[in-house]
N, C-alpha and C positions, 0 to 999 in steps of 0.2 A: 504494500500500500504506500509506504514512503522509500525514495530512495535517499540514497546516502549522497545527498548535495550539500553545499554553502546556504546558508539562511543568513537574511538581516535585511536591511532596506535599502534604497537605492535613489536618489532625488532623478525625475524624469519630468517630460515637458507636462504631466498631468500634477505634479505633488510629489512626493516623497510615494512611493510603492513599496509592497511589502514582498518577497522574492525566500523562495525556499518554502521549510517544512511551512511557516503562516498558511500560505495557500492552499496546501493539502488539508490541514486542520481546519481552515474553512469550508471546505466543500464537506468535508464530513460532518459537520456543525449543521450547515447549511441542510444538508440532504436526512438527518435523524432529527430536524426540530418541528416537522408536521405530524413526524408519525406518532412523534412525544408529545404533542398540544393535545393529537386526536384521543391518544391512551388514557393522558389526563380528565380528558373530557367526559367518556365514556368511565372511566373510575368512579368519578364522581357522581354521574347519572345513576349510578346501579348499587349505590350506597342507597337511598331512600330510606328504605324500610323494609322490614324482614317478612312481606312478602303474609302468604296465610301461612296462620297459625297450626301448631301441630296438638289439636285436641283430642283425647280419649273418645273412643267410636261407644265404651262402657265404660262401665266403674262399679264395683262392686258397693254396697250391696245391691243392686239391680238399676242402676242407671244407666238408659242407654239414650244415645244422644238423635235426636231428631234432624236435627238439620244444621247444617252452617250456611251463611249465605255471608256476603260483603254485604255493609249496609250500614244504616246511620249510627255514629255513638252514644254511648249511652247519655243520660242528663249529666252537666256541668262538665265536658268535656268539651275543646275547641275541635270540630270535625276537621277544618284546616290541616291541623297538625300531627293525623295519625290517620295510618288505616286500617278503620275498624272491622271485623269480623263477629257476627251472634250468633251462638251453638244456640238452641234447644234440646232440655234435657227432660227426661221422665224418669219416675219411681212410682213411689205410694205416692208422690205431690209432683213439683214442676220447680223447672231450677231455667234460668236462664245466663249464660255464659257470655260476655264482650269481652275479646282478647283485640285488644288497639295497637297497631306495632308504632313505633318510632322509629327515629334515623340515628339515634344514639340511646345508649342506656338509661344516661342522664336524664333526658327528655322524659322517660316513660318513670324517674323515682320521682320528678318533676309534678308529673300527674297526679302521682299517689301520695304527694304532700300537699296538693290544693285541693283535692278530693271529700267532700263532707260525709260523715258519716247518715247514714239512715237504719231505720230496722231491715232485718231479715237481707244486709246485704256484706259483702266482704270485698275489699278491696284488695291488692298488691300487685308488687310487678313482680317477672318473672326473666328474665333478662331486659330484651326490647321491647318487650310488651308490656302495658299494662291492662288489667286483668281485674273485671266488678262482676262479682258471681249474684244475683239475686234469688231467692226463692221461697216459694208457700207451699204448706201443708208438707215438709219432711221432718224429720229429727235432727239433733243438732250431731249425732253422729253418723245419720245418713249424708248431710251436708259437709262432714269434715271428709268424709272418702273421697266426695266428690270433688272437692279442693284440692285437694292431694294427688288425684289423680292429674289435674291440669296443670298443677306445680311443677310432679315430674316428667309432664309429655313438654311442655313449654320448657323444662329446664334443659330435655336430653338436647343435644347438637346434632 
């Protein structure tokens, strides 16, 4: 790629010019700084958000999950800023699941500290996600399984 010449400059009727390896190291500059804007660009794009969530299809004691679908977030959430995903779930009662991803971690403990509490409902994040479980008519350790289970499917990689 380089050969073995003289480098340094040279005063010519254009200016001072630059003569030897400069040259070659510019064309090489020159010809890898589109492909490296484009990489950049494209990095960046595909950062977003992690994309749908990986929730339990069941959960013991007999929960099995209805649906997921993309769709709006839950209350006090800025929809802007995530995207949200809601499981339906069933047992002896009905539990409903919003796993909201983000584009950094941060963002999603962010959520889970302007987050108000209410009854019958559990909040937390789980890496990029954050994660409000709501539910009527189950037990309080019907409801812990089912936390649990989203904890470790949202935690695996």
């Amino acid at each position: 790629m380089f050969e073995a010449r003289e480098c340094g400059f040279s005063r010519g009727s254009g200016g001072i010019v630059e003569y030897g390896y400069g040259q070659d190291i510019l064309k090489v500059v020159r010809s890898l700084s589109l492909p490296l804007v484009a990489v950049f660009l494209l990095a960046s794009c595909g950062n977003s958000g992690p994309g749908m969530p990986k929730l339990p299809e069941t959960a013991t004691p007999g929960w099995t999950r209805k649906s997921l679908v993309k769709g709006p977030s839950p209350a006090g959430l800025d929809a802007a800023k995530a995207e949200c995903w809601k499981a339906e779930y069933t047992s002896k009662g009905e539990a409903q699941v919003w796993a909201c991803g983000f584009s950094s971690e941060g963002s999603a403990f962010e959520a889970v500290q302007k987050s108000r509490s209410e009854a019958n409902t559990v909040r937390f994040q789980a890496r990029r996600f954050y994660v409000v479980v709501q539910w009527n008519g189950v037990s309080r350790d019907e409801i812990t399984a089912l936390v649990r289970a989203v904890q470790r499917d949202l935690a695996a990689k």
